[in-house]
N, C-alpha and C positions, 0 to 999 in steps of 0.2 A: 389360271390354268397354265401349267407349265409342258413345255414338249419337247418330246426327248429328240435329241440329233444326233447326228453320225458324225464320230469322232476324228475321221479324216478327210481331209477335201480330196476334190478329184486328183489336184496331180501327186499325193502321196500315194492315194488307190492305183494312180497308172505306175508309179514306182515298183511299188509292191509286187504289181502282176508282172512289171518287168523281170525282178529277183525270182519270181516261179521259173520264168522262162530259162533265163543263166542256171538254175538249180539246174533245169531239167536236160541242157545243154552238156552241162557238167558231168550229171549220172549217166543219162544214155548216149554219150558222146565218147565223150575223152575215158571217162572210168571204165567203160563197159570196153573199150577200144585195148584198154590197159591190162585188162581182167583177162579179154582172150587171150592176148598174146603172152601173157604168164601159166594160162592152161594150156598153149600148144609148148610151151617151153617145159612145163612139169608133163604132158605127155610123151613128148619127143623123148626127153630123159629118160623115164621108165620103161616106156617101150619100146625105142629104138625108131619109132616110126612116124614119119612128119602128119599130123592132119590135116584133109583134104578138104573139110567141109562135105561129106561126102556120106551117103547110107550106110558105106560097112565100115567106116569110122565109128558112125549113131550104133550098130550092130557090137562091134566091139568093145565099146565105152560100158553098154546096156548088160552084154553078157560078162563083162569082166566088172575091173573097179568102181565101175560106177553104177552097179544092178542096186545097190541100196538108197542112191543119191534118186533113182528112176522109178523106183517101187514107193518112195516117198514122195514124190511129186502132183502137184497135181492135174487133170488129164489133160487142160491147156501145157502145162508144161513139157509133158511126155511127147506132146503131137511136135515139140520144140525141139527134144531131143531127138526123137525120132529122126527126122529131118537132118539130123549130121551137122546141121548148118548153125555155127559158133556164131554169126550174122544175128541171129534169132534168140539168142540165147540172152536170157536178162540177168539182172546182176545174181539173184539168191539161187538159178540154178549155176550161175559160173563159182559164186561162192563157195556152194557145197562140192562141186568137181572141184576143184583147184582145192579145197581141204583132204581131198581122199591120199594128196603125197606127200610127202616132208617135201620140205623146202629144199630147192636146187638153190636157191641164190645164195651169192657164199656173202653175202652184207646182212642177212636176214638168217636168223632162228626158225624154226617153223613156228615155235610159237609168237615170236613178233609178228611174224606173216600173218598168221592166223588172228590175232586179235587185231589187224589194222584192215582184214578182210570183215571181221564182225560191224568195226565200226562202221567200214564203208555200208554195208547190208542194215546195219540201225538206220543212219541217215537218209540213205533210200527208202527204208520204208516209214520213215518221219515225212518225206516228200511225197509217196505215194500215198500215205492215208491222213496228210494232212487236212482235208476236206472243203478245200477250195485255194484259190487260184493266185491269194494275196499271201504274203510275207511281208513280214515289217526287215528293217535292216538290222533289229537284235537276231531274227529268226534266220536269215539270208547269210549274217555276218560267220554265225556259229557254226552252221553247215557248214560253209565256204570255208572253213578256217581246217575245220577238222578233216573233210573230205581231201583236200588240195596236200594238207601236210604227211596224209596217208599217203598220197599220189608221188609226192615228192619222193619218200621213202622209199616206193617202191620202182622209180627210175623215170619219173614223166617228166622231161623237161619244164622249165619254168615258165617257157616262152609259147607251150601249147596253153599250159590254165592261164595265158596270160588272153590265149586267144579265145578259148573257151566265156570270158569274164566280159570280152568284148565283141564279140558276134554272135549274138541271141539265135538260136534255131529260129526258124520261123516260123510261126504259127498256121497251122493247119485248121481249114474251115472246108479246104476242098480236095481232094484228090491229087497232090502235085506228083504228080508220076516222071521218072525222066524218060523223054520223048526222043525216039531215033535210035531206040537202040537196037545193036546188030549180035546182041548174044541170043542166040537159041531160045534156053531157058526162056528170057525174060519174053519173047516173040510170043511163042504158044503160049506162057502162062496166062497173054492178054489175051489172045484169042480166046483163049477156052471161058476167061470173065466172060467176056464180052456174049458168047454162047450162052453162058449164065445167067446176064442177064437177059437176054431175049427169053428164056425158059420161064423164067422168074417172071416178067411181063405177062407172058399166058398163062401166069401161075400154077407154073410144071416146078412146084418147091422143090422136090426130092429129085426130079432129075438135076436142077439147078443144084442145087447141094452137090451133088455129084462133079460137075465139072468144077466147081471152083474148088472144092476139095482135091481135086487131081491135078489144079493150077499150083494150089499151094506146096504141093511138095516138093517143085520145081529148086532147087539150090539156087544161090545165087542173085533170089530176086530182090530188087530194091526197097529196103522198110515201107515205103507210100504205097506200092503196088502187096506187099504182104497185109496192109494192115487194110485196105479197100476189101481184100478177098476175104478176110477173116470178117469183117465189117456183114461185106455181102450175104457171105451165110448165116451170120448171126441171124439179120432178120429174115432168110428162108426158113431157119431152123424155128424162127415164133410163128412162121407162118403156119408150120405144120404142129406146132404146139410142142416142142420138143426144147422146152424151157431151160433147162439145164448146159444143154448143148450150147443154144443162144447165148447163155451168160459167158460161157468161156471163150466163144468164140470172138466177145466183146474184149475180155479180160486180151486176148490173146493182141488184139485191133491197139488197144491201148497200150499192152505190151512191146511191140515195134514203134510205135508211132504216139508217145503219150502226147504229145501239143496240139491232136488232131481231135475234133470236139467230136466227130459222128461214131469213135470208138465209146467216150462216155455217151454219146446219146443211145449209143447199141447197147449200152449196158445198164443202163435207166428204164428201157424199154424192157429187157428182160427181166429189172428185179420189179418192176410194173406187174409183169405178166406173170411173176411168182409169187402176186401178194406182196410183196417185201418193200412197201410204199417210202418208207424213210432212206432206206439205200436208193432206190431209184429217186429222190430227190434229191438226193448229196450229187447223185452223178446227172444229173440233169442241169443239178447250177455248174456243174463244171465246162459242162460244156457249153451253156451261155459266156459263159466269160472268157470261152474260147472263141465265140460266136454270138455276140450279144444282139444281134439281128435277125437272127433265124424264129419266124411266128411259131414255126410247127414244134421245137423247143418249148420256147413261151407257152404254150398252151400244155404240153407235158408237164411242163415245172407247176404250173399253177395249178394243172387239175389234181397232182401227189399232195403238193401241201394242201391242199384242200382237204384229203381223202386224210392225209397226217392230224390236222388239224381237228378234224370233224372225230376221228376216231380221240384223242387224245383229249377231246370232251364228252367222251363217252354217250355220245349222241347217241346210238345202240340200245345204251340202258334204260334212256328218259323215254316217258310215258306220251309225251307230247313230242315226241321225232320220230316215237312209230309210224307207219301206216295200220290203220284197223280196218274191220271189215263193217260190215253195215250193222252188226249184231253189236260190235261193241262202240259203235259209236250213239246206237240209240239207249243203249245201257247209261252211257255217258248224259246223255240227255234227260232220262227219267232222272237220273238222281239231280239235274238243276232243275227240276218241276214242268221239263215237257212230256207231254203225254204222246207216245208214238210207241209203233210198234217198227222192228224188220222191215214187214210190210208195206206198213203205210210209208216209208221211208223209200223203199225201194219202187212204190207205184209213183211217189212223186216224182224222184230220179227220171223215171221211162218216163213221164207225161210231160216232162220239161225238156226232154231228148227228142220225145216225136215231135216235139213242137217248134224244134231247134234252138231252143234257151241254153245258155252257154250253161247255167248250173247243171242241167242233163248231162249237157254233155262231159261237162268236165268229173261228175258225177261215176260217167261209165269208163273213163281215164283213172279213177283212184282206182276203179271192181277189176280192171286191168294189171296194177299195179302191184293190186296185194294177194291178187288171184282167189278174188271174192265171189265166190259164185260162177266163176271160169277158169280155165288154165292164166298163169302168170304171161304176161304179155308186151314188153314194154315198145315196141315197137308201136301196137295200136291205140295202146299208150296216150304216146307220143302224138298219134293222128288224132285224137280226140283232143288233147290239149291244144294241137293246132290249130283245130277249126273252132274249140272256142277263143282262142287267141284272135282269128282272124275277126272274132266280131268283135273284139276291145275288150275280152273278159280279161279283166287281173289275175283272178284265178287259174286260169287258162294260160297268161302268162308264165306266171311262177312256177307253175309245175313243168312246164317246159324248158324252163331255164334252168330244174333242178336236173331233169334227165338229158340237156345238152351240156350241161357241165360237166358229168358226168358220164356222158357216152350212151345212154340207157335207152333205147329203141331211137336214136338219130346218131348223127356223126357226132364225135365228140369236137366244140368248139367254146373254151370257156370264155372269150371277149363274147361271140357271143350270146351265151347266158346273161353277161353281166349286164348285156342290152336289155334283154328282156327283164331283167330284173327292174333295169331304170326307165323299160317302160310301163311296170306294172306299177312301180313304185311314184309315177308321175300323176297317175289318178287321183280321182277323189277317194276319201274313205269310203265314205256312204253312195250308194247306187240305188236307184230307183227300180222298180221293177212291178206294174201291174197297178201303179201309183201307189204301192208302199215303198218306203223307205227299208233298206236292209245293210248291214255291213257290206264292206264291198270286199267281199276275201282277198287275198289274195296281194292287196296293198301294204298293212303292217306287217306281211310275213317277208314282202320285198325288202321294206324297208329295212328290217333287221340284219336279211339276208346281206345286205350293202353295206349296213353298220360293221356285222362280221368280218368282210373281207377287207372293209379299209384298218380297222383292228387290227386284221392277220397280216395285210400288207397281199392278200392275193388276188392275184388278176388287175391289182390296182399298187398305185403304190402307199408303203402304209402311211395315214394319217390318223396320227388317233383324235384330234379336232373333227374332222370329216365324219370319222368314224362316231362323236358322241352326237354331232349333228344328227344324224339315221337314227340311232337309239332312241334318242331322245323324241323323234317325229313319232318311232315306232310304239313306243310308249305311251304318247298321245291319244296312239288309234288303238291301245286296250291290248301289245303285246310282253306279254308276262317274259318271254323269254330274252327280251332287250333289257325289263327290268332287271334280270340277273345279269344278263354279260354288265350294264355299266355296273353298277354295282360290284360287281369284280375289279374293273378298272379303277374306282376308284377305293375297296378296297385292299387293292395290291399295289395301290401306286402304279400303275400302268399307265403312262402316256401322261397323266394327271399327279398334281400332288395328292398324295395320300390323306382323304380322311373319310374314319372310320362311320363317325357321325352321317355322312351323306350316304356312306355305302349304305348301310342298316334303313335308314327312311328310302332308297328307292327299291331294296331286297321287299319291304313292307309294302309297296306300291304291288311289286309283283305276287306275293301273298295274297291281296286281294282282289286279284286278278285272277288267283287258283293255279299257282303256278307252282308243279311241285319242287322245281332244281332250286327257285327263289329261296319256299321254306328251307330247304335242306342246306343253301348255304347260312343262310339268317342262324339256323340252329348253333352250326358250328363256328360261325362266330363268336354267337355268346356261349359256348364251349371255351371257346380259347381264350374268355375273358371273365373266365370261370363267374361267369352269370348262369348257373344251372339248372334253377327254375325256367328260365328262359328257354333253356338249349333243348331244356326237355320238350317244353310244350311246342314251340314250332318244329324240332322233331316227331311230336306223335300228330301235329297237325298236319306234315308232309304225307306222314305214311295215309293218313285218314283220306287225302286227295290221291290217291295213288301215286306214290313216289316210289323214286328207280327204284333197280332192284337191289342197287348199291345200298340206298339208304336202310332196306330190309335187312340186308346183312350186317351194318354198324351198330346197329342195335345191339347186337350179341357180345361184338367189342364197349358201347356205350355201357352197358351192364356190369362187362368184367371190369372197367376203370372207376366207374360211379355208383356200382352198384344197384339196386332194383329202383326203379322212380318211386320216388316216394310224394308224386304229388296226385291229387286226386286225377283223374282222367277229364279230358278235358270235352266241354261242349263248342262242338264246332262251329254251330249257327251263329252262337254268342259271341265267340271270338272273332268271332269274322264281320258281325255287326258293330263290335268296337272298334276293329281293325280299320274299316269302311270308316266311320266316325275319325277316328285317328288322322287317313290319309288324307281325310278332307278337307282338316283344320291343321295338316303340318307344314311345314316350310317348302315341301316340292307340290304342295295341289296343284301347281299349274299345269304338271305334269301328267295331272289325273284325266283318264277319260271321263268326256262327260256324255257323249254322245248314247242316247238312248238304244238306237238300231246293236251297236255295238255289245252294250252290256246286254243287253238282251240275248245276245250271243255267248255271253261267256257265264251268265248269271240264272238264263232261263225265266220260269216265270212264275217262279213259287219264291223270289230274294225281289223286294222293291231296294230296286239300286239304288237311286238319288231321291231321299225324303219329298213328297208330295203334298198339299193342302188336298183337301177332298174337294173344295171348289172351284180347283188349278183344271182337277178331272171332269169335272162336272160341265166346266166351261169347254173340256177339248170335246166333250161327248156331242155338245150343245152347237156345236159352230156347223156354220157353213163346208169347212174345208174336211172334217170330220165327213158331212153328208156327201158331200160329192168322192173323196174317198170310198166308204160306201159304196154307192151308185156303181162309180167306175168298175170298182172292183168285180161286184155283181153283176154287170155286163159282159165282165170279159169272162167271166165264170160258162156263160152262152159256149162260149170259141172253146173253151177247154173242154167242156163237158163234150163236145159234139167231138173233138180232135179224140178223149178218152175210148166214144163210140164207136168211132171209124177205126180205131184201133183192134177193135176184139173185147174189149176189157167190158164186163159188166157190170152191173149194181153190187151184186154178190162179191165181185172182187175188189170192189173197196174195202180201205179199212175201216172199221168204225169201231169207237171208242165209246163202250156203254157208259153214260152219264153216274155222277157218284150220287147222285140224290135222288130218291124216288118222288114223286109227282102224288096228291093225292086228288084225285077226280071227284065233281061236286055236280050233282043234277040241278042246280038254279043260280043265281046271281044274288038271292037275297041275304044279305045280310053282309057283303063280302066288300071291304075298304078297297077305293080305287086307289089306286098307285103311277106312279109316273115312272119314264126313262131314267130321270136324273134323278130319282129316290131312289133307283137301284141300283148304285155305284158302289161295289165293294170288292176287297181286294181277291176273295175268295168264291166257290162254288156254293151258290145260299137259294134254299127254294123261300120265297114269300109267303107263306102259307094265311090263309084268310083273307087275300088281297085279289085285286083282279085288273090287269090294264087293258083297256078298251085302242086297238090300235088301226089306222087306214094302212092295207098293202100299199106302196109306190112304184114297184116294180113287178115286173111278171115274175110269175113262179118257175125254176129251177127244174125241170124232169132228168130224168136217169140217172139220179143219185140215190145214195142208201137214204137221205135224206130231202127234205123238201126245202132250198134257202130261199128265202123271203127279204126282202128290205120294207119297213114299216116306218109309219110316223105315230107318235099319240098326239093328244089332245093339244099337248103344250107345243106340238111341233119340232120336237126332237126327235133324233132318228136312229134305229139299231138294226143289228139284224135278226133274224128269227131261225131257226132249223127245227124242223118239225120232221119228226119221226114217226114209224108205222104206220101212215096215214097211204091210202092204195091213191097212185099214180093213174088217174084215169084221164082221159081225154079231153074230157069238158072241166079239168080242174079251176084252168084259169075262170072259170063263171066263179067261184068259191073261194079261190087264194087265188086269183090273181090278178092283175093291177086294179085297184079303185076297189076293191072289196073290202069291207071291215068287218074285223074279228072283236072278241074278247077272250083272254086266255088266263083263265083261275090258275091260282097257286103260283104265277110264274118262276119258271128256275133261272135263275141268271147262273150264266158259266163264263169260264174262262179259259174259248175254245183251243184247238190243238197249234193255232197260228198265233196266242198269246194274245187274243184282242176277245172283247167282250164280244156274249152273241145272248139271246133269250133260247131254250131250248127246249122243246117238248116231245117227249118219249110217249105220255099217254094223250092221242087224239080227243078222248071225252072231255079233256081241261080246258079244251076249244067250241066257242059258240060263236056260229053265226047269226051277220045279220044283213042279209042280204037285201033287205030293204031299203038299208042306205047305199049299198055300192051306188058307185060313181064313175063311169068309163067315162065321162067328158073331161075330168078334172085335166090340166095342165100338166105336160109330164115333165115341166123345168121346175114350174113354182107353183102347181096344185092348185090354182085357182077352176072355179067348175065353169059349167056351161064351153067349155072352150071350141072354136068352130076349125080353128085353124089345123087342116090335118098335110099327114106326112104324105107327097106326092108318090114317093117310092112304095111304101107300105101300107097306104094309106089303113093305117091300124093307129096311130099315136096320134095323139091332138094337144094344139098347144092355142094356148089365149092370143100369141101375137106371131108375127113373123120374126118377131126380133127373141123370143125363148125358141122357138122352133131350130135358129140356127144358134144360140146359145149352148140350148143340148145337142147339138151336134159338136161343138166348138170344144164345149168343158167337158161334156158326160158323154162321150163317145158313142152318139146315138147310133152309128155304121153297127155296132156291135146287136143292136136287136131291133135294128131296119128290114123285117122280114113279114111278111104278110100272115104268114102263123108264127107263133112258138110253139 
């Protein structure tokens, strides 16, 4: 891996910004020095009359020879002219006055004058709109050469540009104002700051405008003291949103005083606040390099290139940088095989929020965000990602980090976001939650998020080794859109030697991760390698994933250059089950997520991700760590249900999800094949029909649900769960379904419920037979042995064989959970 370096070391960089400095010595010193006293010399001549620097000078100039040079200006320039004061006056407005007379000098042509007045006005504006702060000594040489020989010509001693070349202005970071002075003018035009800023402080903007406005007219005053006032108003003039105003008055800051960094940082601020993000980042590095210490800079420059950055990847357009609402993210869902509605989406959101689970909550931070069901809010935002931040959510994190980076309901601080990124990005992938295992959101998108910026070089400095580290973690944890930045990198040669072979296999990683920017560069690679079977089908395969809206539009262009696709349409499942195959036997698998919680995230539950033996299943169904999962889970199901209660919410406002297979109901047991747990291990929704499993409840039964959840054991001692439908929720249910009672349940439907885990389900009551001859209330409630005497001194409801299961299930099965005298 090779990495790119910066072509000059520090002391040619400190040279360079020296040569800005001489440049800028140069033009607004000695030239600009040169320039007036040539326009009071072509005044004086035509007029008869000396300039005062003075208002009816500015009145004179305006209504006579120079109404066309004033009518063309622009409105920082006019408030320049206005002012009378030739002190003010910068080189293109002295240029164009001093062109309005023939030439008085009798060594000079007017047109030799004139074309050594253009040069000088190219070169200054070669140094003003050069875009930062460094000159090499070919760029320094040729200025210097051309400027100084104009100057010559037109009577500057050799012994000023000599002075000029060797006493650098000095650079301005702060206000150098000169102190003690006994002119009038300069007296009141500080007071009246000074008023303006006290105004400005009780943020009285428009009054404060006001006095410093009425500072600045003052003649006479010292460029450090003109360019603070112009400075000043600027940012009154953002304060009241008067954007335009601000910018000039920036332009104007910069105009007296360009070495001074807070006239570029007043003017960065303003093309900020106009939208206009890549100007205000030209002038933002300008004034670091004026000022290379200032934080509150640093954090402007890095949040533009960020906002440059982000736009300039058309993040806007991709399908996966949206935010969505709850409607199209469960759209999203059905189509990878989970079954949810709006609803049921939005009732788990609130019942993870009333219960203070950081998915709730960060839950009602996105409905904030996207203005999902409420006004747009990013403030409250923000407080919902805070306080799940505060309990260690990543997710909660991340999203915090995205709206302190960005200013969006908190102050804008990008170090730090980039904290919070590194410290979502420090977790584990995988989180635990209720003893399942779940992605831990909010980790690979950190991850990436750090990839990016060391990439881009923002907020950090650029590393693109650092930068494929991130990716590559990101990657790991199943983010498709790391897969495409490196893949950029290293199909662009960025940071990395170029090759095309690795880009293409980790574009394919992202592909099978459903990543639309992935396909859509993958496509146009094999475009431009005129492999157009290729280009096409991961083309139509992007659009089929919802790809930008870009990639909808190239189609139309894809068409006029290649005409109609001429290959059959392609099936997606299939490709994508080869594609899967592919990534798994190629040269980056290591790369591949393997993590289950994960893909289960990104695949849903109708795509078996990583091939399975069916007795790999059989065994997870059959274990120990299976059953106590279970258990756990179905305890805490107690807490929830009763927290949904206390809520308002009832049966009826659950969601429920009618089963796809109907049940058919059998009035006897004869004739009907027993069946077991681990005979009914299949990857899809399958009723047993002629079959019947005979099963012991182990746990109580579940009330104020649309359905009844059960935890069972059969014959052989394996264990699943049951949800039993339409059956009436009465009071003595537990004597019938609940702990120690055995059923049999004909036809049984295996499903695979809306949480992606197998469950037994019954819609019609009649497919259920008791037999209440056998229940058993003594059995064991750790390990189901009967007869058991030992009972729970709190509840005394549960009995266990020994003292050592009695604190066992407390230990592992969370017995606190339905340590209650009734259920």
């Amino acid at each position: 891996m090779e990495k790119i370096s910066s072509s000059s070391t520090a002391s040619e960089t400190e040279n360079e910004f020296q040569n800005f400095i001489k440049l800028q010595y140069l033009m607004n010193r000695t030239a600009t020095t040169c320039l007036r006293e040539m326009f009071k010399q072509e005044w004086t001549f035509r007029t008869r009359f000396i300039w005062q620097n003075s208002r009816s000078d500015a009145i004179s100039f305006i209504t006579g020879p120079g109404e066309k040079v004033y009518r063309q200006s622009q409105s920082v320039q006019k408030d320049l002219i206005d002012s009378g004061n030739l002190d003010l006056w910068d080189i293109p407005i002295l240029v164009q006055a001093i062109k309005i007379f023939d030439s008085s000098m009798t060594k000079l042509t007017t047109k030799m004058r004139n074309h050594g007045l253009d040069l000088i006005k190219e070169q200054r504006n070669k140094l003003a709109h050069h875009g930062n702060t460094n000159f090499s000594s070919e760029q320094f040489k040729e200025i210097w050469k051309q400027v100084t020989e104009t100057l010559l010509l037109f009577g500057v001693p050799a012994n000023v540009l000599n002075e000029a070349r060797n006493n650098p202005l000095i650079i301005g970071t702060k206000e150098n104002v000169t102190k003690g002075s006994t002119n009038p003018n300069i007296i009141r035009a500080r007071e009246l700051k000074e008023i303006g800023n006290k105004l400005f402080k009780d943020e009285k903007y428009s009054q404060a405008i006001e006095k410093y406005t009425e500072a600045i007219k003052f003649p006479g005053l010292p460029f450090e003291d003109l360019a603070a006032l112009y400075s000043n108003r600027s940012i009154s003039f953002l304060r009241v949103e008067d954007f335009e105003y601000a910018k000039n008055d920036a332009k104007g800051a910069i105009l007296v005083h360009p070495t001074w960094s807070k006239g570029y940082f007043r003017l960065g601020s303003a093309y900020e606040s106009l939208g206009k993000f890549l100007q205000a980042l030209k002038n933002y590095e300008l004034a670091l390099e004026l000022d290379p210490q200032n934080y509150e800079l640093k954090d402007c420059r890095d949040h533009c290139k960020y906002i440059v950055n982000k736009r300039a990847r058309d993040e806007h357009l991709d399908p996966l940088a949206l935010h969505t609402s709850v409607v199209s993210t469960v759209e999203k869902m059905r189509g990878r095989g989970f079954e949810s509605s709006p609803h049921h989406l939005l009732n788990n959101q609130r019942l993870n929020k009333m219960m203070g689970l950081a998915p709730g909550i960060c839950g009602e931070g996105h409905r904030y965000v996207t203005g999902d069901g409420r006004p747009r809010d990013y403030e409250q935002a923000a407080r919902c990602y805070a306080e799940a931040a505060a309990k260690g959510s990543a997710e909660g994190l991340y999203n915090l980090a995205l709206l302190t980076r960005e200013g969006k309901g908190v102050r804008r601080d990008y170090q730090e976001g980039m904290r919070l990124l590194r410290e979502a990005a420090a977790q584990s992938h995988i989180t635990e939650m209720h003893g399942n295992k779940f992605s831990n959101l909010g980790v690979a998108e950190a991850e990436h998020s750090l990839g990016l910026a060391y990439a881009e070089g923002v907020g950090v400095p650029q590393c693109f080794t650092t930068a494929i580290d991130w990716y590559e973690r990101a990657i790991k944890h199943g983010s498709g859109s790391s897969c495409n930045n490196l893949a950029l990198m290293y199909g662009q040669g960025d940071g990395v030697r170029r090759d095309i072979s690795k880009a293409i296999a980790i574009w394919k990683i992202g592909c099978y991760y459903k990543t639309p920017r992935a396909m859509e560069n993958l496509a146009l690679e094999y475009l431009s390698m005129c492999n157009i079977e290729n280009g096409w089908k991961w083309h139509d395969y992007a659009i089929a994933e919802g790809g930008s809206i870009t990639m909808g539009l190239r189609k139309s262009e894809f068409v006029n250059i290649l005409g109609p696709n001429p290959y059959p349409p392609i099936d997606k499942d299939k490709l994508w089950k080869e594609l899967r195959d592919e990534v798994f036997r190629g040269p980056l698998k290591h790369l591949v997520c393997t993590d289950e919680p994960i893909l289960t995230l990104l695949f849903g539950g109708n795509l078996i991700k990583i091939p399975k033996e069916a007795e790999e299943m059989v065994k997870a169904v059959g274990g120990d760590t299976y059953k106590s999962f279970l258990v756990v889970s179905h305890r805490r199901g107690f807490i929830v249900t009763a927290q949904v209660q206390k809520s308002g919410l009832k049966k009826e406002d659950w969601n429920v999800t009618a089963g796809k297979i109907a049940q058919k109901g059998i009035t006897d047991l004869f004739g009907l094949k027993p069946i077991f747990i681990k005979e009914m291990i299949v990857t899809e929704d399958h009723v047993f029909e002629g079959f019947v499993i005979k099963l012991t409840i182990i746990e109580d039964a579940i009330l104020g649900r649309p359905s009844i959840p059960l935890i069972v054991e059969d014959e052989k001692k394996d264990v699943q769960r049951v949800y039993i439908y339409n059956y009436p929720q009465e009071k003595n249910i537990q004597s019938t379904l609940g702990f120690g009672c055995k059923i049999s349940i004909v036809n049984p439907y295996f499903r695979i419920a809306n949480d992606q885990l197998a469950a037994i389900r019954v819609d019609d009551p009649t497919t259920i037979f008791f037999h209440s001859d056998l229940t058993d209330k003594t059995r064991c409630r750790f390990c189901g042995k009967g007869n058991s005497s030992v009972m729970c001194r709190k509840c005394k409801r549960c009995m266990y064989c020994s003292k050592k299961c009695l604190l066992d299930d407390a230990k592992f099965w969370q017995h606190d959970f339905i340590c209650k005298k009734r259920i």
